[in-house]
BALO-511784 format. One record per residue: residue in three letters; x, y, z of N, C-alpha, C, O in turn. Coordinates in Angstrom, 3 decimals, padded with zeros to 6 digits. Atoms other than C-alpha are relative to their C-alpha. Layout:
N
+------+----------+----------+----------+----------+----------+----------+----------+----------+----------+----------+----------+----------+
: type :     n.c1 :     n.c2 :     n.c3 :    ca.c1 :    ca.c2 :    ca.c3 :     c.c1 :     c.c2 :     c.c3 :     o.c1 :     o.c2 :     o.c3 :
+------+----------+----------+----------+----------+----------+----------+----------+----------+----------+----------+----------+----------+
:  ALA :        X :        Y :        Z :        X :        Y :        Z :        X :        Y :        Z :        X :        Y :        Z :
...
+------+----------+----------+----------+----------+----------+----------+----------+----------+----------+----------+----------+----------+
END
This chain:
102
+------+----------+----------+----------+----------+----------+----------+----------+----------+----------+----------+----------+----------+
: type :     n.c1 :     n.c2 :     n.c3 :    ca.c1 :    ca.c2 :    ca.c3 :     c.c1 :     c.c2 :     c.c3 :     o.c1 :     o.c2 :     o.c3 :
+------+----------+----------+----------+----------+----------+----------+----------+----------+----------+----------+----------+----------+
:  UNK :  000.547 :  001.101 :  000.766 :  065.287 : -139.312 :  156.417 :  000.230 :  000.264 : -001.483 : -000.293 :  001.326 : -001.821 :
:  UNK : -000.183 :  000.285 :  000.737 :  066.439 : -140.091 :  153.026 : -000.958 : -000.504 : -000.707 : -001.041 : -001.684 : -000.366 :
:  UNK :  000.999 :  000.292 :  001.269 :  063.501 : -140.591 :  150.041 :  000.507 : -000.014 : -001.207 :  001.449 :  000.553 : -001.760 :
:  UNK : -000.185 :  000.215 :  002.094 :  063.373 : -141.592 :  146.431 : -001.059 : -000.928 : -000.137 : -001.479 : -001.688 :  000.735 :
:  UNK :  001.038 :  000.636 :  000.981 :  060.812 : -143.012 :  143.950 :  000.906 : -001.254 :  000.026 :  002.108 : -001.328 : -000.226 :
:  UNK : -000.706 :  001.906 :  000.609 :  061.649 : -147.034 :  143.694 : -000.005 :  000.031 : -001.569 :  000.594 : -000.918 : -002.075 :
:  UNK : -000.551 :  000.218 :  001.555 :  061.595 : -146.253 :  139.634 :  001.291 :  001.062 :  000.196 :  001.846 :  001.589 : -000.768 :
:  UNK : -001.606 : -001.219 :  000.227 :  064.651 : -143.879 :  140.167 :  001.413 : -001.256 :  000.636 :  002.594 : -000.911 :  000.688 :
:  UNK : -001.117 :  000.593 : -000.357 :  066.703 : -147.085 :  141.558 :  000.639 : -000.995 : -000.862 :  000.065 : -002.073 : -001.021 :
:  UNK : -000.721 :  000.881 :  000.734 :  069.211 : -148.725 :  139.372 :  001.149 : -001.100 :  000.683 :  001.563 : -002.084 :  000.069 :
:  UNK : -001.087 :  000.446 : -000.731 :  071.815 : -149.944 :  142.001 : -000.242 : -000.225 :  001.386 :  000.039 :  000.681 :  002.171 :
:  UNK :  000.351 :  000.237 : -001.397 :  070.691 : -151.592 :  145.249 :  000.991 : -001.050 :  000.087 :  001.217 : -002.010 : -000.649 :
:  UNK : -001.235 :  000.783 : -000.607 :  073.627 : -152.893 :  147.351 : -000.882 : -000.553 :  001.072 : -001.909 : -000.006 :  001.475 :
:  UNK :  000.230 :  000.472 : -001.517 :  073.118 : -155.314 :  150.464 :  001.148 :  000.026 :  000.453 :  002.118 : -000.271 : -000.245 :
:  UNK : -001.192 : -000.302 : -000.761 :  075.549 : -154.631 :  152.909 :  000.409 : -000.971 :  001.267 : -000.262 : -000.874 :  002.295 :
:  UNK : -000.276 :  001.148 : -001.272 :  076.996 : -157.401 :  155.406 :  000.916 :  000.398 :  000.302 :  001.429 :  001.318 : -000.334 :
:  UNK : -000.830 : -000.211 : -000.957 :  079.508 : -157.499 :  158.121 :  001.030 : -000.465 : -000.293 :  001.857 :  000.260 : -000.845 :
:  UNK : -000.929 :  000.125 :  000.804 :  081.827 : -159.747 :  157.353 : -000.152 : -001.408 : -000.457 :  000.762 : -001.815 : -001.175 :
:  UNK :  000.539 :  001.119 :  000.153 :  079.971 : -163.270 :  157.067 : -000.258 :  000.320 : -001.802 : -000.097 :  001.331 : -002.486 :
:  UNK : -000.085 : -000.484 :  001.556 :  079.267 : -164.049 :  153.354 : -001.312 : -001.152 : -000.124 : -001.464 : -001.742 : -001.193 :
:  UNK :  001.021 :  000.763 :  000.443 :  076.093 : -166.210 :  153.847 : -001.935 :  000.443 :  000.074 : -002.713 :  000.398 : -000.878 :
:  UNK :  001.376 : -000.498 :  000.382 :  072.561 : -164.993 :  154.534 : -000.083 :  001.062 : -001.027 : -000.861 :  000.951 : -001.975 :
:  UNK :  000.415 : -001.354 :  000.723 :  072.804 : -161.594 :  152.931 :  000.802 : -000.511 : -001.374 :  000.683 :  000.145 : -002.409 :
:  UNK : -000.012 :  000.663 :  001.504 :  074.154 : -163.552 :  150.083 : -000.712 : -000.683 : -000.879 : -000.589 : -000.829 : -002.095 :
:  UNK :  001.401 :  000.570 :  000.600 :  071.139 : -165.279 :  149.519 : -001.409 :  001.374 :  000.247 : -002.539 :  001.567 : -000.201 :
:  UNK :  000.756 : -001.408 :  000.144 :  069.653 : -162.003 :  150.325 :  000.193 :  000.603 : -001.630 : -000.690 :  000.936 : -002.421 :
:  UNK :  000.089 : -001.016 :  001.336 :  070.845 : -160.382 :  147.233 : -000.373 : -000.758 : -001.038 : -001.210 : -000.434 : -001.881 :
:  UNK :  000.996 :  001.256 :  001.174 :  070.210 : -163.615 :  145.070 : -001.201 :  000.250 : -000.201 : -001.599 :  000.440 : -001.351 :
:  UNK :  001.551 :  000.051 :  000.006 :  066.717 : -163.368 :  145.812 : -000.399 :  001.273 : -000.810 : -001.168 :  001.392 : -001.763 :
:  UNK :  000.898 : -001.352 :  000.688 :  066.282 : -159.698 :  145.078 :  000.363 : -000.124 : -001.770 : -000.367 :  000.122 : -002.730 :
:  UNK : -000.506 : -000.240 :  001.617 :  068.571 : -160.063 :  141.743 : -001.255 : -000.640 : -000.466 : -001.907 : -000.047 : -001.326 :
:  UNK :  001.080 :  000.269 :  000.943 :  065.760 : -162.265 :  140.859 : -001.155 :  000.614 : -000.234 : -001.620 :  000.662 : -001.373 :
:  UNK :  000.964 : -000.469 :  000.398 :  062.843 : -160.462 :  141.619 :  000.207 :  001.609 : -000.386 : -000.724 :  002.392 : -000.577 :
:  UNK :  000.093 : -001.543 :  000.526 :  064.382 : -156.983 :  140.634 :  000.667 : -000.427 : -001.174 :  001.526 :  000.410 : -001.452 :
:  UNK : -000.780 : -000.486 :  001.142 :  065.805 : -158.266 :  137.156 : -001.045 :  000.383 : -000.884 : -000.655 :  001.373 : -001.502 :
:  UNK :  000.928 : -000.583 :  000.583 :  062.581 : -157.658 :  135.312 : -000.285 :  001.694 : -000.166 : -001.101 :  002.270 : -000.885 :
:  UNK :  000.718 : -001.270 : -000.280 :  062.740 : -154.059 :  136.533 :  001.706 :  001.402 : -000.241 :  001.822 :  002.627 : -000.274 :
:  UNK : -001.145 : -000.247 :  000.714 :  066.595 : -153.687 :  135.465 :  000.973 :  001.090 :  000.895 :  001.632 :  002.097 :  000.633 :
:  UNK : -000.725 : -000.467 : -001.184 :  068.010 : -152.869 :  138.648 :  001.537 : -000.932 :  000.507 :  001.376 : -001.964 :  001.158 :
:  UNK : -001.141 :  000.621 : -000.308 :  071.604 : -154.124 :  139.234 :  000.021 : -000.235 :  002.094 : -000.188 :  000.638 :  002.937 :
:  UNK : -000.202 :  000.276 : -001.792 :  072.101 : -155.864 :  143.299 :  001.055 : -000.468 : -000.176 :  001.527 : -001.348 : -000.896 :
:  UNK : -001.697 :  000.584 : -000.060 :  075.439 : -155.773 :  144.430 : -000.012 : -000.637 :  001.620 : -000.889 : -000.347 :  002.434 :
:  UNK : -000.332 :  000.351 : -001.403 :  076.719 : -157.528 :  147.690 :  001.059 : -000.001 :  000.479 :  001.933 : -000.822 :  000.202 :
:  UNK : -001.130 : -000.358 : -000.260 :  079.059 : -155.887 :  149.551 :  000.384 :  000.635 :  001.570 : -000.477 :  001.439 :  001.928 :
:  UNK : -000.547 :  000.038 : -001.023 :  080.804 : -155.432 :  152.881 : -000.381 :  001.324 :  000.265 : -000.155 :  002.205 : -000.564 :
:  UNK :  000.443 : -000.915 : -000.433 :  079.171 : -152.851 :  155.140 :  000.948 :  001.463 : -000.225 :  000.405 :  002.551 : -000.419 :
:  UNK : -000.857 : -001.269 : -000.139 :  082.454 : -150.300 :  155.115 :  000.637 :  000.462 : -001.466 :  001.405 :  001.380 : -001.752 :
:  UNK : -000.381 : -000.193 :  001.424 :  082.801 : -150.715 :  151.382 : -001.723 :  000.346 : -001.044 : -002.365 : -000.328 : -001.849 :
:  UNK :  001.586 : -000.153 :  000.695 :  079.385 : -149.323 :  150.029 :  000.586 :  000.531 : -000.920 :  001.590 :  001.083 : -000.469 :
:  UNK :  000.000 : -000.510 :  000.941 :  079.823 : -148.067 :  146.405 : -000.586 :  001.234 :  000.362 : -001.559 :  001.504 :  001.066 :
:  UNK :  000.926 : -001.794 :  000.221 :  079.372 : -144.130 :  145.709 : -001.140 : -000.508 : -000.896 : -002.139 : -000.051 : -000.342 :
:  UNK :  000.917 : -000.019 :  000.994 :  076.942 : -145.258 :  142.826 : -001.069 : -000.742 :  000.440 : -002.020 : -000.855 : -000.333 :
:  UNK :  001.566 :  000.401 : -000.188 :  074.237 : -147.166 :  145.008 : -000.621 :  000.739 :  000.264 : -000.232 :  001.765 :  000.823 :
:  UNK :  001.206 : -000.643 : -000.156 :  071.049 : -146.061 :  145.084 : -000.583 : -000.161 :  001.547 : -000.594 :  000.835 :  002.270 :
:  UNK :  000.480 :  000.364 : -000.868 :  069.484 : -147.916 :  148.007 :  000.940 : -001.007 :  000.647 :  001.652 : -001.701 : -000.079 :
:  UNK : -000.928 :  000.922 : -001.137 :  071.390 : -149.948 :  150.927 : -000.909 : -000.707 :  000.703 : -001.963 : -000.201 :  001.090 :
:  UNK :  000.942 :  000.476 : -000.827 :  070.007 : -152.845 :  152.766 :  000.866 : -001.025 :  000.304 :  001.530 : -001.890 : -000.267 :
:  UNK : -000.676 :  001.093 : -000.928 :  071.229 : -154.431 :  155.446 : -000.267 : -000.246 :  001.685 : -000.976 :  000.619 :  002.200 :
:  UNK :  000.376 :  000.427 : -001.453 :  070.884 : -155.761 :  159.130 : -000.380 :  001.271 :  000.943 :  000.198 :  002.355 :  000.868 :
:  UNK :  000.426 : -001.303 : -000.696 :  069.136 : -153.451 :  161.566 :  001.398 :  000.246 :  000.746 :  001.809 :  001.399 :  000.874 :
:  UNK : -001.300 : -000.709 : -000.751 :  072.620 : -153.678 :  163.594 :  001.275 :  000.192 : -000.750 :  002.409 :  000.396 : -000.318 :
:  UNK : -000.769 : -001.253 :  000.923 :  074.189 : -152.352 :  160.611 : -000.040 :  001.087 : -000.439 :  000.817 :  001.775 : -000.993 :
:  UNK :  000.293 : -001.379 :  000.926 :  072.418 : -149.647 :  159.597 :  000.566 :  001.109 :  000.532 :  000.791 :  001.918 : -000.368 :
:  UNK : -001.391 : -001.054 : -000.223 :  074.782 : -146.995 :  161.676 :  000.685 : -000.077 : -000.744 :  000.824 :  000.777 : -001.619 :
:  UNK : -001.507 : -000.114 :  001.055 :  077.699 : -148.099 :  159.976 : -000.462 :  000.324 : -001.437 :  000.163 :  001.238 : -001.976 :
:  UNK :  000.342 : -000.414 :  001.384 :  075.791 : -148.020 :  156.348 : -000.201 :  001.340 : -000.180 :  000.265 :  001.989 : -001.116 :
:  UNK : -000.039 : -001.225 :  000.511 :  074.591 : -144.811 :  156.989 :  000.982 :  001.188 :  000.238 :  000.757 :  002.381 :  000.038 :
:  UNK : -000.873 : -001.028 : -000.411 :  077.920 : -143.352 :  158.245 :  000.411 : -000.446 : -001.785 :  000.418 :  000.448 : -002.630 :
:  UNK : -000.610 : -000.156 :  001.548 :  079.177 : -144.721 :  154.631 : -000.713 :  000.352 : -000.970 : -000.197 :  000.475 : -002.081 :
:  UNK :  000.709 : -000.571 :  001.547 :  076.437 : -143.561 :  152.316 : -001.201 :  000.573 :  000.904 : -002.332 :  000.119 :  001.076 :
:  UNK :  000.876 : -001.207 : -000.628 :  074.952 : -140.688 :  154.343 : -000.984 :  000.533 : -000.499 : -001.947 :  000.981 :  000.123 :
:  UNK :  001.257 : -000.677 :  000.799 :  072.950 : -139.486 :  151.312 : -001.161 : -001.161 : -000.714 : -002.177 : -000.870 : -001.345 :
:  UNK :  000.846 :  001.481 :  000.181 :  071.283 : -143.023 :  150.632 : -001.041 : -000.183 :  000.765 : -001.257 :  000.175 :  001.923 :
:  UNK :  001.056 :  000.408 : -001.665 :  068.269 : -144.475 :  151.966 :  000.501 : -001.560 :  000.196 :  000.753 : -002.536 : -000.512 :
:  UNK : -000.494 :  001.651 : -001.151 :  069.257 : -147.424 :  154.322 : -001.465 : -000.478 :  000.100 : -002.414 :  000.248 :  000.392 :
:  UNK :  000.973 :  000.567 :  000.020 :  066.762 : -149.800 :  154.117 :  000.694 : -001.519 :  001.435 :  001.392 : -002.528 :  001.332 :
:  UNK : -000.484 :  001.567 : -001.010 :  067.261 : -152.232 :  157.633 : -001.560 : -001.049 :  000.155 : -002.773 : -000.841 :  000.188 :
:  UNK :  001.178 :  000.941 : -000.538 :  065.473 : -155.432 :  158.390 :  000.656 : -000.731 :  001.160 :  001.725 : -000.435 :  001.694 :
:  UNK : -000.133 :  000.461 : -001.005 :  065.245 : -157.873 :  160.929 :  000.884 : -001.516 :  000.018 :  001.919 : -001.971 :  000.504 :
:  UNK : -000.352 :  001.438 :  000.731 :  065.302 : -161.277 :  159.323 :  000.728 : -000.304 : -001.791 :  000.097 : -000.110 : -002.830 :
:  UNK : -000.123 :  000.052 :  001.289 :  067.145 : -161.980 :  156.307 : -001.100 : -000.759 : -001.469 : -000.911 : -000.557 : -002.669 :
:  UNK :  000.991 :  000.529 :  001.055 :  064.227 : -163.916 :  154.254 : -001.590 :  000.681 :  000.419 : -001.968 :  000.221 :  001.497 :
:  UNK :  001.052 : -000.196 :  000.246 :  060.722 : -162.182 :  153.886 :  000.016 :  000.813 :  001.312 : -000.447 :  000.248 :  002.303 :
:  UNK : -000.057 : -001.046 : -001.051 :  061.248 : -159.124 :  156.374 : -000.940 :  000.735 : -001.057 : -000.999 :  000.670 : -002.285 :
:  UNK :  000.989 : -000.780 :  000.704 :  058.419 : -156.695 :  155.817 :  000.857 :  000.982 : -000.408 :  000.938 :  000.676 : -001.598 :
:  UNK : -000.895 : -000.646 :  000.161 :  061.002 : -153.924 :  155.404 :  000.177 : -000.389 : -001.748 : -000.657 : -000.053 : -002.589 :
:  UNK : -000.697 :  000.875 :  001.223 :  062.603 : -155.630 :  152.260 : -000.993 : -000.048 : -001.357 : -000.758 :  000.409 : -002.476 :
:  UNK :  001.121 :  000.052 :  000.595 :  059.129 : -156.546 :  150.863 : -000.583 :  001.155 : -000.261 : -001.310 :  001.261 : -001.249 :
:  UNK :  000.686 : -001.977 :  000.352 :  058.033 : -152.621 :  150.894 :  000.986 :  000.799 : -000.768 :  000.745 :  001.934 : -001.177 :
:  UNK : -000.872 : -000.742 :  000.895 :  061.425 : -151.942 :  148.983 : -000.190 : -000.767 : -001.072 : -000.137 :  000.126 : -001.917 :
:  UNK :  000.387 :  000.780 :  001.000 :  060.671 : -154.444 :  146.314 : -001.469 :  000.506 : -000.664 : -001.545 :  000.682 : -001.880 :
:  UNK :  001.283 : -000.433 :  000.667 :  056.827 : -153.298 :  145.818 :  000.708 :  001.406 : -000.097 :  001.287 :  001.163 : -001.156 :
:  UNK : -000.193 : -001.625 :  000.249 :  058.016 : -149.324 :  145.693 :  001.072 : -000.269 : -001.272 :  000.890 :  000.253 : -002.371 :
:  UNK : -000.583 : -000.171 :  001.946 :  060.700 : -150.219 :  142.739 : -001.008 : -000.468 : -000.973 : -001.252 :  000.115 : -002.030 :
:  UNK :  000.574 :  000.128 :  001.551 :  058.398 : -152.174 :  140.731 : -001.505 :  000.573 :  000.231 : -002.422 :  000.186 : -000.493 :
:  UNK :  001.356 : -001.045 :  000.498 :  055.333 : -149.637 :  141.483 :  000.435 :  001.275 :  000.089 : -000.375 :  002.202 :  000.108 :
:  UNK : -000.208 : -001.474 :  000.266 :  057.183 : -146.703 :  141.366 : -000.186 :  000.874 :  001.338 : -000.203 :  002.094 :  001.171 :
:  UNK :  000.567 : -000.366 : -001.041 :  056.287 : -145.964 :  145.075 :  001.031 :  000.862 :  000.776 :  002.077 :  000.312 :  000.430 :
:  UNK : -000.493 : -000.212 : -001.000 :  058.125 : -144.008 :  147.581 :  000.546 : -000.296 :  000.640 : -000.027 : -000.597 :  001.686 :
:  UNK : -000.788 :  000.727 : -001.086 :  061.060 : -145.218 :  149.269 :  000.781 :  000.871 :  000.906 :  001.650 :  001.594 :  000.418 :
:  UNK : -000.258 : -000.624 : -000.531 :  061.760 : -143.725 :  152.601 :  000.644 : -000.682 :  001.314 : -000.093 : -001.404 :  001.986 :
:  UNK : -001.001 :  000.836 : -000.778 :  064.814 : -145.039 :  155.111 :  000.702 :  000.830 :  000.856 :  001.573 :  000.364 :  001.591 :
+------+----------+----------+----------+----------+----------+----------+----------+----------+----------+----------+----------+----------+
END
């Protein structure tokens, strides 16, 4: 299991398959509620994860493949792409500084 403080994240990727529509309004959403907190969200194809993200989040039947590509990351999976509790507990831990563990 992979941990970090949610104030230590500058670079949270969402990671999709190869569709380019929910988890695109996935990362919309977060850009908005993580720009206050000055966290860059990228959205990017499960087998192309950046070395420089912090946190990964993407479909529970992605999270193998994410964490074969960013092994030292925490993978954050959910279920549903809009208002998954998952998602919602990585959003409160960046902007309270909390514990994020994937």
């Amino acid at each position: 299991m992979t941990e970090m403080n949610g104030k230590d994240v500058k670079k949270l990727v969402v990671a999709c398959d190869a569709g380019m529509g929910s988890s695109v309004m996935l990362a919309s959403q977060l850009r908005r509620e993580l720009k206050k907190h000055s966290v860059e969200v990228e959205h990017t194809p499960v087998n192309s994860i950046p070395a420089d993200a912090d946190v990964v989040v993407c479909h529970a039947g992605l999270g193998a493949r994410a964490k074969a590509g960013a092994p030292d990351k925490p993978i954050v999976t959910f279920q549903v792409f809009i208002g998954d509790p998952a998602v919602t507990r990585l959003v409160k831990a960046i902007k309270d500084g909390s514990e994020i563990s994937a």
